[in-house]
N, C-alpha and C positions, 0 to 999 in steps of 0.2 A: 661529272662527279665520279669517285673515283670508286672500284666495284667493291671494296672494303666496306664504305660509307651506306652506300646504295642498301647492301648486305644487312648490315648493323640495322639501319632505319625500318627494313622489313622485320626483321626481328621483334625490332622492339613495336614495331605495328600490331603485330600478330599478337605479343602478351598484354597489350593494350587491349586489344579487343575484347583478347578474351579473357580477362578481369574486368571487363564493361559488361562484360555479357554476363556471366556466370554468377560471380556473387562478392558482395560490400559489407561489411560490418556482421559477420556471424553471429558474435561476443558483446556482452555488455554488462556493466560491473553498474553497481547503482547504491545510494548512500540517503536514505533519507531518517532525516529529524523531526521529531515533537516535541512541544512545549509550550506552555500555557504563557510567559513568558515573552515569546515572538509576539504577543499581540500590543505589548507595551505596558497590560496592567500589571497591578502591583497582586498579584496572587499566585499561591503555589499548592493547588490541591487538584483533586479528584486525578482527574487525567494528567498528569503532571509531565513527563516525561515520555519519549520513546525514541528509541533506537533501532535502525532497519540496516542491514547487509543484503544485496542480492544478485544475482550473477546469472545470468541467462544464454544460451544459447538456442539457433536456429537448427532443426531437429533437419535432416536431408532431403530436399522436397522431391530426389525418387523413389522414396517411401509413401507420397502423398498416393492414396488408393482415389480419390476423389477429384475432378477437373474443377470443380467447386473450391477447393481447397487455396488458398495462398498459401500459407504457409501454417508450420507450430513451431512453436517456441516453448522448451524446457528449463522451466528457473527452481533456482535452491535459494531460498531465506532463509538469515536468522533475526531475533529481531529480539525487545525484551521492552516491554510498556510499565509504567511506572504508574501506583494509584495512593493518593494518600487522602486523609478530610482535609477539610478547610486549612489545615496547615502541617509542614513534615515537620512540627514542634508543638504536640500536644502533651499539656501538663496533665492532664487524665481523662478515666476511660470515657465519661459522660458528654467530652466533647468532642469523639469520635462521631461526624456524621456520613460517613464512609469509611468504609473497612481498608488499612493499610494493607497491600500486597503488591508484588509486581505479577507480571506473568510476563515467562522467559518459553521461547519455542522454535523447534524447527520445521521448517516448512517446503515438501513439494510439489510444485506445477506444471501442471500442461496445458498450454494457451492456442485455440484451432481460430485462425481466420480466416474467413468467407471472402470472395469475389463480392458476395451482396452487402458487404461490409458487415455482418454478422458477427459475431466472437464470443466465444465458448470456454471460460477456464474451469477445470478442476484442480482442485487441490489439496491435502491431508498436510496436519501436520501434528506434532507430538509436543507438548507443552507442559510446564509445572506452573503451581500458582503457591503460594505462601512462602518458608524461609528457603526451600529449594529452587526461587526461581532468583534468589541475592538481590533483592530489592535496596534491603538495609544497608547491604553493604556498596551496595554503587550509586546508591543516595547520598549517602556520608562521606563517602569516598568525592564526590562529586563537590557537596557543600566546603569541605576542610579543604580542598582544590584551588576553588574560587574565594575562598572567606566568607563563605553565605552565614547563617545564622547555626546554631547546632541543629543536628536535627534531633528528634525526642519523641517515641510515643509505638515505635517499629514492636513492641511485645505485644501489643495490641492487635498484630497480626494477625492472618486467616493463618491456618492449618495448611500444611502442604498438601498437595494431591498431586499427581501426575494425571494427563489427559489425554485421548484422541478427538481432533475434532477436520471432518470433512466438509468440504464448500463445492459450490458447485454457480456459478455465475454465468450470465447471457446479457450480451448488450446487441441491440437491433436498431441497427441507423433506418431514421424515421421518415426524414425528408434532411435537402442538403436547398440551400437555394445562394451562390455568388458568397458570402462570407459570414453566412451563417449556417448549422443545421444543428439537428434536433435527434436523440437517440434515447430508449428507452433501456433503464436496467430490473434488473433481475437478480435477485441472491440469495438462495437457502444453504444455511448453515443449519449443521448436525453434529453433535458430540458430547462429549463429559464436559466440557470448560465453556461452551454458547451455543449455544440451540436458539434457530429464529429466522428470521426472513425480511427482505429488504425489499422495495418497489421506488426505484426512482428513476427520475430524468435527467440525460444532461446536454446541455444549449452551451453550444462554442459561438463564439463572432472574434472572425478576425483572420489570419491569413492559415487557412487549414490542409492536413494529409489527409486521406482517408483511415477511416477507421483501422484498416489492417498495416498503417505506415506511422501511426499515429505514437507521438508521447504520452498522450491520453491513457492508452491502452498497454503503452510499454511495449510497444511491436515495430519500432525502427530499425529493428535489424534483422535479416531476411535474405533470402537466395530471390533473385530479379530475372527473371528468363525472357521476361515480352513487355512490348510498352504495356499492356493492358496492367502488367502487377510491376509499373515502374518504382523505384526508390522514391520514398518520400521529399518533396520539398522540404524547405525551411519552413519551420513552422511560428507563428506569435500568437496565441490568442487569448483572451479570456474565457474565464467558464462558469455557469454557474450550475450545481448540481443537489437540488432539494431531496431526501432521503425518506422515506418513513420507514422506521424499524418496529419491527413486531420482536419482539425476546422473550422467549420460552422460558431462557435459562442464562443468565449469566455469573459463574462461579467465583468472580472478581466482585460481586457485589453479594451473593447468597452461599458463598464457601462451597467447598467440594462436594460433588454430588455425592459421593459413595461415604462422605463423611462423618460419622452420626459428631463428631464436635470438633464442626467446621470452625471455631475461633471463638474468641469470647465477643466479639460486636459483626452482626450477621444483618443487612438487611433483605427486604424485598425487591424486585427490580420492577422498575414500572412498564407493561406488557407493551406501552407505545413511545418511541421517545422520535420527535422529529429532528432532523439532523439538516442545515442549510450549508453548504460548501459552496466559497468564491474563489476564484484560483486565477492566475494567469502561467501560463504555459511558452516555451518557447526551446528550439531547439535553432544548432547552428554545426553544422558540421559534426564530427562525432558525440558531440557533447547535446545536451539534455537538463531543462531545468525548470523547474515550477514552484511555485510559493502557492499556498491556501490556506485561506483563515475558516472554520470548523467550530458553530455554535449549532449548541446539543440544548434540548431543554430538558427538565428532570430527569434522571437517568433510574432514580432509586427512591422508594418510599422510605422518605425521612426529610431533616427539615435542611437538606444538603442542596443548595440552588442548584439552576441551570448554569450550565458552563460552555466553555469554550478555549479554543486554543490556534495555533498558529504549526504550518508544517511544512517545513524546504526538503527540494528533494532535487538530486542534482546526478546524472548519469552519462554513463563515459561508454561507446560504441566500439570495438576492434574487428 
């Protein structure tokens, strides 16, 4: 062989290596949708819409102070949820059973995961809720788009307010056994726009990462130094994830905290509302994808039913 060849092949050996060794996919851009809509029926209210942006990177793992540690991951959201009654075309106020608003916000995270599959986010973010957060206008915007019906009924709106509101989340893998396991969560929320606290479980079956590699958790991208914290497989699975929330306070259903006249239709929010999440999951190469269908039972003291809705989410790894 000839020493040119010979040359070049070590070469290219060596930057092989060590991009096998050091680090995969830092970056990840991520796109997900809500809507009532995705689940096939014919209804357009409460939860009606949402829109997510997010962008994440792997934080330097020789900053990691801890051997415990795999990795962190730093994300920025934006994101804007859309709420209306029983329809975005109410001919008046008495058939408001739910208070029109959106809420629009920005949001940032820090995501810690454990060797014990463990995982810890915080997060803060800054948000408005009434005509500041343009509910009316990327509703309308949205319907005269598509041809949908008019919409009608938006001055019935809540009141603006601007908000801070902090989270703080724990999820602890439970037992793992061949193609199933079992993980418990954890979420208190604090601020002007939700105040409250969440206890649930979630049970994967199917072809699984661990917790710290996982789509689940949004942590497939990562710096890889040892087989112990090797790069996630391909991942398929289903999921199913039962909620209960406790709600102190939520400013989409009871108007602005600091507001003495939060709108003119306000109601109360019911202190317990159970939340049942089906999903399937699956990732392939840098890409990233999951569908979950998302039934809520009352959410608000009035005669506004139980709902539900549908939510794709689709992410790109660099």
């Amino acid at each position: 062989m000839h020493i040119r060849s010979i040359f070049f092949l070590m070469i290219f050996g060596c930057f092989s290596q060590l991009f096998a060794q050091k680090k995969i996919r830092l970056y990840e851009f991520e796109l997900r949708t809500d809507n009532d809509s995705y689940l096939w029926k014919y209804s357009d209210r409460y939860y009606t819409n949402g829109f997510f942006l997010a962008f994440r990177y792997t934080l330097d793992h020789k900053n990691l102070k801890s051997s415990s540690i795999v990795k962190k991951i730093l994300a920025f959201e934006i994101g804007q949820r859309l709420y209306t009654p029983q329809s975005g075309a109410i001919p008046a106020q008495k058939y408001v059973d739910r208070p029109f608003t959106a809420y629009l916000y920005a949001q940032t995270s820090i995501s810690i995961f454990y060797k014990d599959e463990a995982f810890v986010k915080y997060s803060s973010e800054v948000g408005a809720i009434g005509p500041d957060a343009l509910g009316e206008e990327v509703q309308s915007s949205f319907h005269r788009f598509f041809q949908f019906y008019d919409v009608n009924g938006w001055k019935y709106q809540l009141k603006s307010e601007w908000g801070l509101n902090l989270s703080a989340a724990c999820t602890k893998l439970i037992f793992r056994k061949k193609l199933v396991d079992f993980a418990a969560v954890g979420v208190l929320n604090l601020g002007t726009t939700f105040s409250g606290a969440d206890l649930a479980c979630l049970i994967r079956v199917g072809w699984l990462s661990p917790l710290y590699n996982s789509l689940i958790n949004a942590s497939r991208i990562g710096y890889f130094n040892s087989l112990e914290v090797s790069p996630g497989k391909q991942e398929f699975y289903f999921f199913v994830k039962p909620i209960l929330k406790y709600v102190a306070y939520d400013a989409t259903i009871q108007g602005g905290l600091f507001r003495k006249d939060k709108g003119p239709v306000v109601f109360e929010a019911k202190p317990f509302v159970f939340s049942q999440n089906y999903g399937l999951g699956s990732s392939y190469g840098p890409w990233t994808f999951e569908v979950t269908m998302v039934f809520n039972t009352k959410e608000l003291e009035s005669w506004a039913k139980k709902h539900q809705w549908g939510s794709f989410r689709i992410g790109y790894a660099f």
